[in-house]
C-alpha positions in Angstrom: 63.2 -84.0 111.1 66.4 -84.1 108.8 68.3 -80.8 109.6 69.9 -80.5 106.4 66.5 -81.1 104.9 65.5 -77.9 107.0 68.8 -76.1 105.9 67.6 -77.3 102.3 64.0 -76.3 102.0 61.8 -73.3 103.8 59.8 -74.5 106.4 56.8 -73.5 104.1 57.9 -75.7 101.4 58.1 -78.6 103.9 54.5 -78.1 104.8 53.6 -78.0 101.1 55.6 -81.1 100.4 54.4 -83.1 102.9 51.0 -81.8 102.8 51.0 -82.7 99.0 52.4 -86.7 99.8 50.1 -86.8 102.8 47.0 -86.4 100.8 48.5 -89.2 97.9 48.9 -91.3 100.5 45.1 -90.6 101.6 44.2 -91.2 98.5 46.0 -94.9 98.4 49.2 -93.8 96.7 52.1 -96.6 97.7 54.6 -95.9 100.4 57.8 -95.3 99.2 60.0 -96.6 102.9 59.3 -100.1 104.1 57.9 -99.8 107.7 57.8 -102.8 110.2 54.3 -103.6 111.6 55.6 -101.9 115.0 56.0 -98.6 113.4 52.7 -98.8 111.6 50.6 -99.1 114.9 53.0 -96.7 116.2 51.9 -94.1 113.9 48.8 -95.5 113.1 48.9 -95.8 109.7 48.7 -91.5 109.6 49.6 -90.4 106.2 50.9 -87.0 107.6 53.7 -89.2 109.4 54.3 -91.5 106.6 55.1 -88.6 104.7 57.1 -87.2 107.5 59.0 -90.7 107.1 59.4 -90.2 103.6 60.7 -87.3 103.6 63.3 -87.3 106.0 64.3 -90.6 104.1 64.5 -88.0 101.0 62.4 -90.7 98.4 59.7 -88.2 97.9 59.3 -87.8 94.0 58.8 -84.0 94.8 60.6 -80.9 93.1 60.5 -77.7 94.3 60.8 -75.0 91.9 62.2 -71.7 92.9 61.9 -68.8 90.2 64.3 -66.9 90.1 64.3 -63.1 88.8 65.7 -61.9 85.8 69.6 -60.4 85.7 68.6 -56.6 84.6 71.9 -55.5 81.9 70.3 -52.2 81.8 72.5 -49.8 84.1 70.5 -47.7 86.9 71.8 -44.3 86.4 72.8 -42.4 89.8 70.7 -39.0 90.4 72.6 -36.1 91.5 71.3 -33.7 93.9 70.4 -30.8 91.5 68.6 -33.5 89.5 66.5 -34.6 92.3 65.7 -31.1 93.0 64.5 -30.7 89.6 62.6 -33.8 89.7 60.9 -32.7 93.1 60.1 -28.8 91.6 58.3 -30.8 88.9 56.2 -32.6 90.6 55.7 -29.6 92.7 54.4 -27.2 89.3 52.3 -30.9 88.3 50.4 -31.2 92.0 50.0 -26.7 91.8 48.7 -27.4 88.1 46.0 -30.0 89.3 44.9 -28.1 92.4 44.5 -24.8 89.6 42.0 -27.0 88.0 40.0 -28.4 90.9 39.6 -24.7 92.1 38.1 -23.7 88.7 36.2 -26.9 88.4 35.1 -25.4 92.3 34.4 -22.1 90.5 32.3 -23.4 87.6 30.1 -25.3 89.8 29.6 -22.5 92.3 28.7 -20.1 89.4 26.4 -22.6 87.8 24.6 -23.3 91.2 24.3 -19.4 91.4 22.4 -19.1 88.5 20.3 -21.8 89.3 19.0 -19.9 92.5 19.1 -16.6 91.0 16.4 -18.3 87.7 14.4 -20.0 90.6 14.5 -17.5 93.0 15.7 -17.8 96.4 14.1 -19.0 99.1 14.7 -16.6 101.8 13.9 -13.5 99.5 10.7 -14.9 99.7 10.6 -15.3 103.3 10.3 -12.3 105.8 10.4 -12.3 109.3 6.4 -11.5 109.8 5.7 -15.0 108.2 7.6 -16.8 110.7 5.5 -14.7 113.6 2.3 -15.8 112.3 3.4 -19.7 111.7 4.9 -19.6 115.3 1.5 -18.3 116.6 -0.3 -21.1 114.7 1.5 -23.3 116.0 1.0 -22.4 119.9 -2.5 -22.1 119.3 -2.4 -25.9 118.1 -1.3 -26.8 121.4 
């Protein structure tokens, strides 16, 4: 391989490149470097090699196209260190604020699930400890 191909490209744009001229080749595309009938068996008429040849020959008809970011005019204003501070309390009071209303959200739902037992009645009221004698005595007697 060229060197100042390699200097040139990225290694991943050589794979693309020549993967791209391999498969027009596999699909009967028309090779671009003259090869002598030695070098064809030498290769054996592979298309990833032909390319290879191609390519370091540099007759590919294949662009690469690099984007490139946008140049920014807008200036990027340095934060002092009471400003961070104040930036940091803020989010702070926001994170306190949010955690308030997850408690109460706690709260409701506790209260409401309260008053769902208290209308239905709970369960253990309605238990006492005499019941579970006799069901543990039906149950040995079972056995």
């Amino acid at each position: 391989m060229n060197p100042e191909l390699e200097k040139k490209f990225t290694r991943y744009e050589i794979a693309r490149i020549l993967g791209a001229r391999s498969l027009q080749l596999a699909m009967d595309a028309p090779i671009l470097v003259k090869l002598s009938k030695e070098e064809e068996d030498k290769i054996n008429y592979d298309t990833l090699r032909i390319a290879e040849k191609e390519f370091d020959a540099e007759v590919l008809p294949i662009t690469v196209l690099r984007p490139i970011p946008k140049k920014s005019e807008k200036q990027i204003k340095k934060l002092s260190n009471e400003e961070i501070k104040e930036k940091i309390e803020e989010e702070e009071e926001k994170e306190k604020k949010e955690i308030k209303k997850l408690e109460d959200k706690i709260e409701e739902f506790e209260e409401k699930e309260e008053k769902l037992i208290e209308e239905e009645g709970e369960i253990m009221e309605n238990a006492s400890p005499e019941d579970e004698e006799l069901v543990e005595e039906k149950d040995v007697d079972e056995i």
